[in-house]
KEDOSE-74075 format. One line per field, with one value per atom (N, C-alpha, C): chain; residue number from 0; atom name; residue in one letter; z negated, x negated, y. Coordinates in steps of 0.02 Angstrom, whole numbers, plus 32768, in hexadecimal, padded with zeros to 4 digits. Atoms other than C-alpha are relative to their C-alpha. Layout:
# residues N
chain (A|...) .
n (NUM|...) .
atom (CA|...) .
res (A|...) .
up (Z|...) .
east (X|...) .
north (Y|...) .
END
This chain:
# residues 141
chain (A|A|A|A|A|A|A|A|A|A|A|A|A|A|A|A|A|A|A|A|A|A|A|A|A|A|A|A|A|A|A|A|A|A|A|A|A|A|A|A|A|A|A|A|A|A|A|A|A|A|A|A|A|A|A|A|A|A|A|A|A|A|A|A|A|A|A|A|A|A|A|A|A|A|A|A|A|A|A|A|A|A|A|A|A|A|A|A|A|A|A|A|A|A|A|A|A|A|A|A|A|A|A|A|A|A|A|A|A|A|A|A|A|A|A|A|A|A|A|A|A|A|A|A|A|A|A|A|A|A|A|A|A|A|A|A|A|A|A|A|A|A|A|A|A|A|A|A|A|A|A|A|A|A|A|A|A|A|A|A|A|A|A|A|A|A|A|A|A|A|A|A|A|A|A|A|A|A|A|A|A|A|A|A|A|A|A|A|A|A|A|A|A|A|A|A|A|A|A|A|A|A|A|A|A|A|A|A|A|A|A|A|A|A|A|A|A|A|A|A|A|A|A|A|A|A|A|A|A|A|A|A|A|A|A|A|A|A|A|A|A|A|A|A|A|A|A|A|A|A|A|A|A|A|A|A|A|A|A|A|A|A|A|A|A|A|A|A|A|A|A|A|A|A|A|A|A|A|A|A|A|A|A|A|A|A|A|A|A|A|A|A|A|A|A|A|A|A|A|A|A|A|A|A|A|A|A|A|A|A|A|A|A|A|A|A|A|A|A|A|A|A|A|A|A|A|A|A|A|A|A|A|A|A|A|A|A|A|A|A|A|A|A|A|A|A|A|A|A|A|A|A|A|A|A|A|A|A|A|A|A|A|A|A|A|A|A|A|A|A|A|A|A|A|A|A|A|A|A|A|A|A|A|A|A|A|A|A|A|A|A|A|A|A|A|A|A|A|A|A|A|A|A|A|A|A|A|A|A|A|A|A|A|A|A|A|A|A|A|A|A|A|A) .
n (0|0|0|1|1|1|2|2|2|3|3|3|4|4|4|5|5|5|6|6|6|7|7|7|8|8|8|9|9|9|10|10|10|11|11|11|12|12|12|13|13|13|14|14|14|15|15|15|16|16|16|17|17|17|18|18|18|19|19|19|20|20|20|21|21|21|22|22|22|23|23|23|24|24|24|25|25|25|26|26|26|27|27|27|28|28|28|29|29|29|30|30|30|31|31|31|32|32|32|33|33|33|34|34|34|35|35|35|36|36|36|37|37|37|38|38|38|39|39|39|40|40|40|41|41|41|42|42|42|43|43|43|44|44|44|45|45|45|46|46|46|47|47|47|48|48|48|49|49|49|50|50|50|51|51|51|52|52|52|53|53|53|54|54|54|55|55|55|56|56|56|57|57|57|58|58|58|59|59|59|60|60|60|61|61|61|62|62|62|63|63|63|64|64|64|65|65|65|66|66|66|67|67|67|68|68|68|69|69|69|70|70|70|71|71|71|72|72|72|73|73|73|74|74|74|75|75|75|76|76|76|77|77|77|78|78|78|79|79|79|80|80|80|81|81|81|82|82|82|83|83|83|84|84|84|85|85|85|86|86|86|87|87|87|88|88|88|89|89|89|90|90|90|91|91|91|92|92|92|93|93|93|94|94|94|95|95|95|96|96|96|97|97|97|98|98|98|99|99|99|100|100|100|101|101|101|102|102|102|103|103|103|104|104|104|105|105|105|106|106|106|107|107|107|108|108|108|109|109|109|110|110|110|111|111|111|112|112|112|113|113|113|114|114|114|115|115|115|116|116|116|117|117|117|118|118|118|119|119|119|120|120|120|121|121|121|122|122|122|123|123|123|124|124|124|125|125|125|126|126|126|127|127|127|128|128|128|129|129|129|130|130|130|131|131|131|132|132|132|133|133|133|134|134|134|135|135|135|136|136|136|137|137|137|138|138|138|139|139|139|140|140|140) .
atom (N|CA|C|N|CA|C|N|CA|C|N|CA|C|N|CA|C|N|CA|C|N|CA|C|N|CA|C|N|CA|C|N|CA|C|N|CA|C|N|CA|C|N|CA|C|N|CA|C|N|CA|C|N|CA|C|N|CA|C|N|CA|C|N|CA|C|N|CA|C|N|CA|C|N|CA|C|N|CA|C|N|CA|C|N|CA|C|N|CA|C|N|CA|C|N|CA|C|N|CA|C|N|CA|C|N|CA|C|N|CA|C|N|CA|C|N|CA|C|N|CA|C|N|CA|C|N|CA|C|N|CA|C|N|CA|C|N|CA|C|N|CA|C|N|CA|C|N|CA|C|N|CA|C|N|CA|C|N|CA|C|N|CA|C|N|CA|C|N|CA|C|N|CA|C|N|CA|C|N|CA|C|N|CA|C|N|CA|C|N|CA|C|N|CA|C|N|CA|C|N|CA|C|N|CA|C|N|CA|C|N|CA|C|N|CA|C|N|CA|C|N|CA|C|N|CA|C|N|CA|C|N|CA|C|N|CA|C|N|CA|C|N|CA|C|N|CA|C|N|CA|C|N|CA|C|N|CA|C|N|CA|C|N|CA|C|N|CA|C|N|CA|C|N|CA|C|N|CA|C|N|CA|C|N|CA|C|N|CA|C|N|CA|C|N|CA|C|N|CA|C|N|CA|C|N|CA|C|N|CA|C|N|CA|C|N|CA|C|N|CA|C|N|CA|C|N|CA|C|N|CA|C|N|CA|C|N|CA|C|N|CA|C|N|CA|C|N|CA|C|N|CA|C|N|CA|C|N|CA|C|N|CA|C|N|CA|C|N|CA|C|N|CA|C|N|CA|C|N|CA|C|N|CA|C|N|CA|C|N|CA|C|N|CA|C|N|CA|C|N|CA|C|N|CA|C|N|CA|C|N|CA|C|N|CA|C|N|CA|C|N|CA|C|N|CA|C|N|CA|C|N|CA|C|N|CA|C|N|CA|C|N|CA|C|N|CA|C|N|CA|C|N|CA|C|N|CA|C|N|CA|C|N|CA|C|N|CA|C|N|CA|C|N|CA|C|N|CA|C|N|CA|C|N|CA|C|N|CA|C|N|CA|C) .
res (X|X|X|X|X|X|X|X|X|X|X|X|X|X|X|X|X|X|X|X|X|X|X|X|X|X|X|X|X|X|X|X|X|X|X|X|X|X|X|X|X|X|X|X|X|X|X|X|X|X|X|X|X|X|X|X|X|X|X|X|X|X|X|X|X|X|X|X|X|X|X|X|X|X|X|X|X|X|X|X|X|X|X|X|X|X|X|X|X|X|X|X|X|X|X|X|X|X|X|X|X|X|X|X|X|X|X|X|X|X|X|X|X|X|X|X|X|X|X|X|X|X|X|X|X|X|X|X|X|X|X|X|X|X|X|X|X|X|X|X|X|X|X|X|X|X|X|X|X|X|X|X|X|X|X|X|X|X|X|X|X|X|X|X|X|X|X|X|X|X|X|X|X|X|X|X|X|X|X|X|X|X|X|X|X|X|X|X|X|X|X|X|X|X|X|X|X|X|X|X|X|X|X|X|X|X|X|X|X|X|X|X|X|X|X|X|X|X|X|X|X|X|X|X|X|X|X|X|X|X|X|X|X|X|X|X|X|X|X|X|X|X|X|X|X|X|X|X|X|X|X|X|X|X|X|X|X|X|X|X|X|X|X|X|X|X|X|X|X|X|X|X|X|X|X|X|X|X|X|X|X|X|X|X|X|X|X|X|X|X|X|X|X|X|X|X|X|X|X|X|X|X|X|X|X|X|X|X|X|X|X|X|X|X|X|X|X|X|X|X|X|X|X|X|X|X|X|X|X|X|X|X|X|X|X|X|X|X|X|X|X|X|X|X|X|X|X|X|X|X|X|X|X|X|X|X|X|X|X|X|X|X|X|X|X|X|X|X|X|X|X|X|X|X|X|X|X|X|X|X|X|X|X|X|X|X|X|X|X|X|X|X|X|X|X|X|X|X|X|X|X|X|X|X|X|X|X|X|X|X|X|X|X|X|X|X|X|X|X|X|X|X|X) .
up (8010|A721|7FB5|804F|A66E|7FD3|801D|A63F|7FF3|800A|A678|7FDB|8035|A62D|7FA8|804D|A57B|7FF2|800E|A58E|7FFD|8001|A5BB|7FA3|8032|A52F|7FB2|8037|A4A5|800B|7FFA|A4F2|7FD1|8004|A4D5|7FB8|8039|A42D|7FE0|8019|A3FB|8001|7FFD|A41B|7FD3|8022|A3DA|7FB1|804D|A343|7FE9|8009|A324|8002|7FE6|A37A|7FA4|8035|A2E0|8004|7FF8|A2C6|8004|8023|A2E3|7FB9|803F|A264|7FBC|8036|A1E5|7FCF|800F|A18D|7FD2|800C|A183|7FA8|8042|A0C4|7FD5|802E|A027|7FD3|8026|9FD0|7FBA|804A|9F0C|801F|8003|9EFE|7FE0|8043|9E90|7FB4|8048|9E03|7FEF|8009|9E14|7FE7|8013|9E1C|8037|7FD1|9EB7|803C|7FCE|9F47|8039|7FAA|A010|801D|7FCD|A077|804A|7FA1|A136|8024|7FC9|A1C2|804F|7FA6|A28A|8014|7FE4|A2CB|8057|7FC2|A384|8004|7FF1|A3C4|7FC6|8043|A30D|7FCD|8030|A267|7FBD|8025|A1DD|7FB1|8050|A112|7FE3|8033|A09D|7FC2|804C|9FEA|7FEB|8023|9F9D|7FA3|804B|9EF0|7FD8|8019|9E7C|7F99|803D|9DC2|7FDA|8017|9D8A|8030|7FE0|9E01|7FF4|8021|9DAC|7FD9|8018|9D79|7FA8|8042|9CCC|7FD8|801A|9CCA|800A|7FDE|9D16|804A|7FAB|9DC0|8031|7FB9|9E6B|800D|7FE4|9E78|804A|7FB9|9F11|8018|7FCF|9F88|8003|8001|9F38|800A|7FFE|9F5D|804D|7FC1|A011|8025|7FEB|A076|8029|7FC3|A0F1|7FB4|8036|A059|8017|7FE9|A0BC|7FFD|801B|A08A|7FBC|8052|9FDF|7FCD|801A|9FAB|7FF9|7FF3|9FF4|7FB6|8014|9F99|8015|7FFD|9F79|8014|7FF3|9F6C|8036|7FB2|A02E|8030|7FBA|A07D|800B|7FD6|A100|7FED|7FFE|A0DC|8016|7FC8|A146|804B|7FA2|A21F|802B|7FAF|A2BE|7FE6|7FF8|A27D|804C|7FBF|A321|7FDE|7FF9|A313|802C|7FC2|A364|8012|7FD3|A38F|7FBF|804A|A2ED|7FCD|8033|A241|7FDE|8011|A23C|801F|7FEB|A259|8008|8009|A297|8012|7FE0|A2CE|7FC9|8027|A22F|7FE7|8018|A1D3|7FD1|8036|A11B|7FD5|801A|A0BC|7FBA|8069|9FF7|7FE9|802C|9F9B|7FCE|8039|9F0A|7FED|7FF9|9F60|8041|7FCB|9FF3|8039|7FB5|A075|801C|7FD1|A0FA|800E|8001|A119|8043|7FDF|A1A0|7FEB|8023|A185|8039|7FD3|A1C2|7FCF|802E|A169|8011|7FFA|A161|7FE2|8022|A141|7FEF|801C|A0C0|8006|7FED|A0DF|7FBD|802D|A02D|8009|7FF2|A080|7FDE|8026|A010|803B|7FCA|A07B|7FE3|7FFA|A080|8018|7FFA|A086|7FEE|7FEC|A0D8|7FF5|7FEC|A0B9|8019|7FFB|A108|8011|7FE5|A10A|7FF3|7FEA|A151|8006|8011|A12D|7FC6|8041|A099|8000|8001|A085|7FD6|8047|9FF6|8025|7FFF|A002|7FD3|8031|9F9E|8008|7FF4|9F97|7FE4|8021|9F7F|8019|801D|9F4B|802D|7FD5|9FBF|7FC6|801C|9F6A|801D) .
east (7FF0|B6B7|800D|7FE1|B705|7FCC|8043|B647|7FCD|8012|B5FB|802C|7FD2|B689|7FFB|7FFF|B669|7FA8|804A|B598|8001|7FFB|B5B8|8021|8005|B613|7FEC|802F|B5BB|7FB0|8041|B523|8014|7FE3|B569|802E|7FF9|B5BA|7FC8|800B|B537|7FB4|8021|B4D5|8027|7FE0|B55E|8000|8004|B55F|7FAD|8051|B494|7FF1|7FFC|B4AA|7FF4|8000|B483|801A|7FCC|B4F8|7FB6|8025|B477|8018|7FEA|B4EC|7FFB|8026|B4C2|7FE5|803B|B460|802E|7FEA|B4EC|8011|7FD8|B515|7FDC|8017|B4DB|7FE2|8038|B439|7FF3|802D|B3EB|7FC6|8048|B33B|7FE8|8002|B2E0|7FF9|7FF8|B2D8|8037|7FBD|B37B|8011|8000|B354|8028|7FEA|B39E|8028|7FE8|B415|7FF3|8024|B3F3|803F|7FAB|B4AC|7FC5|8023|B44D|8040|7FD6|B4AB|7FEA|801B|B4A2|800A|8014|B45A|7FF7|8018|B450|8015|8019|B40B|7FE1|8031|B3A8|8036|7FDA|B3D7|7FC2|8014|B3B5|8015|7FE9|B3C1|8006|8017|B3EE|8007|7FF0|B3E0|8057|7FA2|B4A1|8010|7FF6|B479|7FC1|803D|B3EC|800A|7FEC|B3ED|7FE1|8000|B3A4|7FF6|7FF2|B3F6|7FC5|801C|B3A5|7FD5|804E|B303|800A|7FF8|B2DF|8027|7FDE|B327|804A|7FBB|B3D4|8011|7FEE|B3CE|7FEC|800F|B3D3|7FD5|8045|B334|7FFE|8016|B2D8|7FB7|8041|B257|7FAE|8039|B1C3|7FC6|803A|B141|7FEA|7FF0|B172|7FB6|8029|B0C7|8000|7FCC|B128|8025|7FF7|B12E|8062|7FC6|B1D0|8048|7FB7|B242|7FE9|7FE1|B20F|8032|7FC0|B2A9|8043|7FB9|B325|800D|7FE5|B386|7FE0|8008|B365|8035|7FD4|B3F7|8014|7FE5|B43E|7FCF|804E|B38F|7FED|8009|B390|7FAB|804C|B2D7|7FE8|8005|B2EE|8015|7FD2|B2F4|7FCD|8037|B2C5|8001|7FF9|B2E6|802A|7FF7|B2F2|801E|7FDA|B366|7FC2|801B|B2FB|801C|7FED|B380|8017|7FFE|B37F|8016|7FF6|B369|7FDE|8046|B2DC|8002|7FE5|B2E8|7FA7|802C|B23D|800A|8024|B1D9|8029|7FF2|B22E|7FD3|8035|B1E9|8031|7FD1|B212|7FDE|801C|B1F1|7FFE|7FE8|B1CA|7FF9|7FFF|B1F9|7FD8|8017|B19E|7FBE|804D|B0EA|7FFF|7FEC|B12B|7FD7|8021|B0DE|801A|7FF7|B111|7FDF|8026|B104|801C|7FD6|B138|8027|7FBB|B1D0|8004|7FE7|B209|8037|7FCE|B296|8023|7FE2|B2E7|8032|7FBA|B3A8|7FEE|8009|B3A0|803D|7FC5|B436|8043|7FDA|B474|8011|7FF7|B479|7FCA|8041|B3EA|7FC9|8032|B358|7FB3|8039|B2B1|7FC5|8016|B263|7FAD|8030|B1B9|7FDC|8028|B131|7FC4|803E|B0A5|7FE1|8020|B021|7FA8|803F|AF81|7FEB|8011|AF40|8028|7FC7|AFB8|803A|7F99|B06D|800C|7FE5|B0DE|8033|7FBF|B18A|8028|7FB8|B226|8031|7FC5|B2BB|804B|7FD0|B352|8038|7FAA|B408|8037|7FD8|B49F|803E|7FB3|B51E|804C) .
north (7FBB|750A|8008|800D|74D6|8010|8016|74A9|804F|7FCB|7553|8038|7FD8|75B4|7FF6|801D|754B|8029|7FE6|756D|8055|7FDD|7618|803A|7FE0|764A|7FDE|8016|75D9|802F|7FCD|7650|802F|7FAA|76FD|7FE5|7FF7|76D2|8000|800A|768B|8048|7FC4|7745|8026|7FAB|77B6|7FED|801B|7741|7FF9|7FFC|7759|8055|7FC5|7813|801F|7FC8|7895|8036|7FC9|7911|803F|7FDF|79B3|8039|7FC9|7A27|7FD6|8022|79AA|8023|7FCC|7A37|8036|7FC1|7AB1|7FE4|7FFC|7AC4|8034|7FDC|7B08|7FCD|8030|7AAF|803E|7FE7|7AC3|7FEC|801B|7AC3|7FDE|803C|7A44|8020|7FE1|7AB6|8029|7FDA|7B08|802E|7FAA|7BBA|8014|7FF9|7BC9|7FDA|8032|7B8E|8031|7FCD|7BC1|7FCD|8021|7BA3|800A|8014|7B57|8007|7FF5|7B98|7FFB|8005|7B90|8047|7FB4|7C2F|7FFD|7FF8|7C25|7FB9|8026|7B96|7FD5|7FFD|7B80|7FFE|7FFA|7B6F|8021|7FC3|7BFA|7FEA|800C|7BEF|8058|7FB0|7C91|7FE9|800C|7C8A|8042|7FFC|7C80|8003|8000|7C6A|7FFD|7FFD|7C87|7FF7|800F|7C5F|8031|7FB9|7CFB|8038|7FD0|7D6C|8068|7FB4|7E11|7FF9|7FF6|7E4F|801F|7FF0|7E83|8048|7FCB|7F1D|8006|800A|7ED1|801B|7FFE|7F17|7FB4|8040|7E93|7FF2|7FFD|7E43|8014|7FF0|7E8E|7FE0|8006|7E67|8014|7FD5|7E9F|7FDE|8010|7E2B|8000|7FF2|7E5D|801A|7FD3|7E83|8034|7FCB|7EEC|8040|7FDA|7F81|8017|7FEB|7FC1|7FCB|8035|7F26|7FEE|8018|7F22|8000|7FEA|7F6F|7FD4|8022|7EED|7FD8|8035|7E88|7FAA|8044|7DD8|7FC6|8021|7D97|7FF4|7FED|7D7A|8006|7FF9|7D75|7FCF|8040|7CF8|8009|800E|7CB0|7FBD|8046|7C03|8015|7FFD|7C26|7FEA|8027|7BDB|7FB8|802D|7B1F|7FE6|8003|7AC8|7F92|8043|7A0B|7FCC|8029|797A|7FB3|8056|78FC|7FD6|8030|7895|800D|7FCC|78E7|8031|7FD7|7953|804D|7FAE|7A14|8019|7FF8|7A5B|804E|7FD1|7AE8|8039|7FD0|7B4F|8032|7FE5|7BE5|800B|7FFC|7BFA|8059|7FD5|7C9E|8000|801F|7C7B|8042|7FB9|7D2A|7FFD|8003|7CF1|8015|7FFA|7CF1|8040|7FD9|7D63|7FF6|8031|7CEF|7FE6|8034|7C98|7FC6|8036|7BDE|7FD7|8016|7B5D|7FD7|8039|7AE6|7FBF|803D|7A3E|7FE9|801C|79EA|7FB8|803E|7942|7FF7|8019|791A|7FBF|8053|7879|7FEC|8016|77FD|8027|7FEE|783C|8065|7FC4|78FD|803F|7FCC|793F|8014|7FE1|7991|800C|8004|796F|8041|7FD5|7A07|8014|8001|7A1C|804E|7FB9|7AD0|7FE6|7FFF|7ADF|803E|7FB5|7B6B|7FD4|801A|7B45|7FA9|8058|7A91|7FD2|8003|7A81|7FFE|8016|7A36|7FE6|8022|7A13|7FFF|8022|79B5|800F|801B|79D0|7FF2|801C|797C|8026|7FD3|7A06|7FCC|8017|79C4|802F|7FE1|79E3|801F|7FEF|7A46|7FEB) .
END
């Protein structure tokens, strides 16, 4: 009994100690050029990004950048600042976040996402649109 009681829990530690936290994710990332940070949160089931900080907040005339490359003419107006543009990352167990969609204000396209927590907390951050994917590695604040 001693023996199965010892195997038993050398099992099951040795899961919860391997186990990946999925909130792992939650914080506030820079980008690699450090125009911007995006705070990842748990939305549901999912986890969501909004842009929190931007390094040139305002357009040339000093008002809040907005949404103008928006193809949806009726949100070109918004604000930038505060516009969740990471949702639907889905946890798979490990450290990899899939089935995301990211929205880039810059090109006002949508792309898909995947992401990878690195042991040092930085994030591996996956686009893809069509046959085409680039990687960057954003910094955990």
């Amino acid at each position: 009994m001693k023996k199965l009681f010892y195997t038993l829990l050398f099992v099951f530690s040795g899961f919860f100690l391997f186990a990946q936290n999925a909130d792992a994710i939650v914080g506030t990332y820079e980008n690699p050029n450090g125009q911007s940070h995006l705070e990842y949160f748990k939305s549901g089931s999912t986890y969501s990004a909004k842009i929190v900080w931007l390094s040139e907040p305002n357009d040339a005339k000093g008002n809040p950048r907005k949404d103008v490359k928006n193809p949806d003419k009726s949100l070109r107006d918004r604000p930038v600042m505060g516009l969740v543009t990471v949702t639907g990352l889905k946890f798979d167990g490990k450290d990899t976040y899939t089935d995301g969609k990211a929205y880039r204000v810059a090109e006002g396209d949508e792309v898909k996402m995947k992401i990878k927590v690195n042991k040092d907390g930085s994030l591996d951050v996956t686009g893809s649109k069509g046959p085409f994917s680039k990687t960057q590695t954003w910094k955990k604040l």
